[in-house]
BAZA-799244 format. One line per field, with one value per residue (C-alpha): residue number from 1; x, y, z. Coordinates in steps of 0.05 Angstrom, whole numbers, plus 5000, padded with zeros to 4 digits. Layout:
% residues N
i = [NUM/...]
u = [X/...]
v = [Y/...]
w = [Z/...]
This chain:
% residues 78
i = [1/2/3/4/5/6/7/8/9/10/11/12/13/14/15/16/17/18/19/20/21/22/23/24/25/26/27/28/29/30/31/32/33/34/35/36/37/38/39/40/41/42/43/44/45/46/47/48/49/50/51/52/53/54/55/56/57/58/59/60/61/62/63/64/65/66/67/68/69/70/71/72/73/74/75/76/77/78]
u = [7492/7499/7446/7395/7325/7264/7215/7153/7144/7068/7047/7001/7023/6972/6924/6945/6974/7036/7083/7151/7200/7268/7332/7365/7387/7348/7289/7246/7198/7247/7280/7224/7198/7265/7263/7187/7205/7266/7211/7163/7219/7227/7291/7359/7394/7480/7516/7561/7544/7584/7559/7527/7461/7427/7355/7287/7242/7176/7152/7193/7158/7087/7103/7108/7046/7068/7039/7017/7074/7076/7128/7130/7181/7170/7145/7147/7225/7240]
v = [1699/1767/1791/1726/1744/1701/1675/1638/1585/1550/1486/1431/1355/1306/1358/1383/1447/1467/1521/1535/1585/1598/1645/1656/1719/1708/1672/1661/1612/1549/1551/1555/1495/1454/1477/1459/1395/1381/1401/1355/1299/1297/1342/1333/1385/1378/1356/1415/1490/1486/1421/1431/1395/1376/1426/1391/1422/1438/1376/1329/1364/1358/1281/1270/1301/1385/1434/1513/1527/1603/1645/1717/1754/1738/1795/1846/1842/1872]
w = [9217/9233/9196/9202/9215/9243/9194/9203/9149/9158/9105/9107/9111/9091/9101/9172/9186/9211/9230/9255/9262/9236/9239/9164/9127/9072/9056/8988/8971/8938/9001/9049/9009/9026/9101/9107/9069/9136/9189/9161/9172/9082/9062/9089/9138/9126/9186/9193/9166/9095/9079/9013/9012/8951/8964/8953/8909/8912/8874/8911/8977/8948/8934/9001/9018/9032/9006/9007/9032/9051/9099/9136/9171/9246/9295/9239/9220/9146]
């Protein structure tokens, strides 16, 4: 992760906000949707870092009650 960068994701579940932060190279919005999904206790993380882990979408996230998902590089990072 020599390039990662820090990004803040922020979503609602059930209604209630929340935010966290977190270090990746890239970051767009299918993939902010499967790392809101693993915050809110939803999408799976892989045990080791070349696991490949099936992503969840953004319907399977708003089943379970996410939603507006939206993210920004952290602290002004491009």
């Amino acid at each position: 992760m020599v390039n990662a960068k820090l990004f803040v994701i922020d979503y609602t579940l059930h209604g209630q906000p929340k935010s966290f932060i977190i270090r990746l190279e890239k970051l767009d919005m299918p993939e902010a949707w499967h790392w809101a999904s693993c915050d809110a206790g939803v999408g799976r993380i892989g045990r080791f870092a070349r696991e490949q882990v099936k992503k969840t979408s953004q319907l399977q996230a708003e089943q379970f009650g996410i939603e507006n998902v939206q993210w920004r590089c952290s602290g002004g990072q491009l």
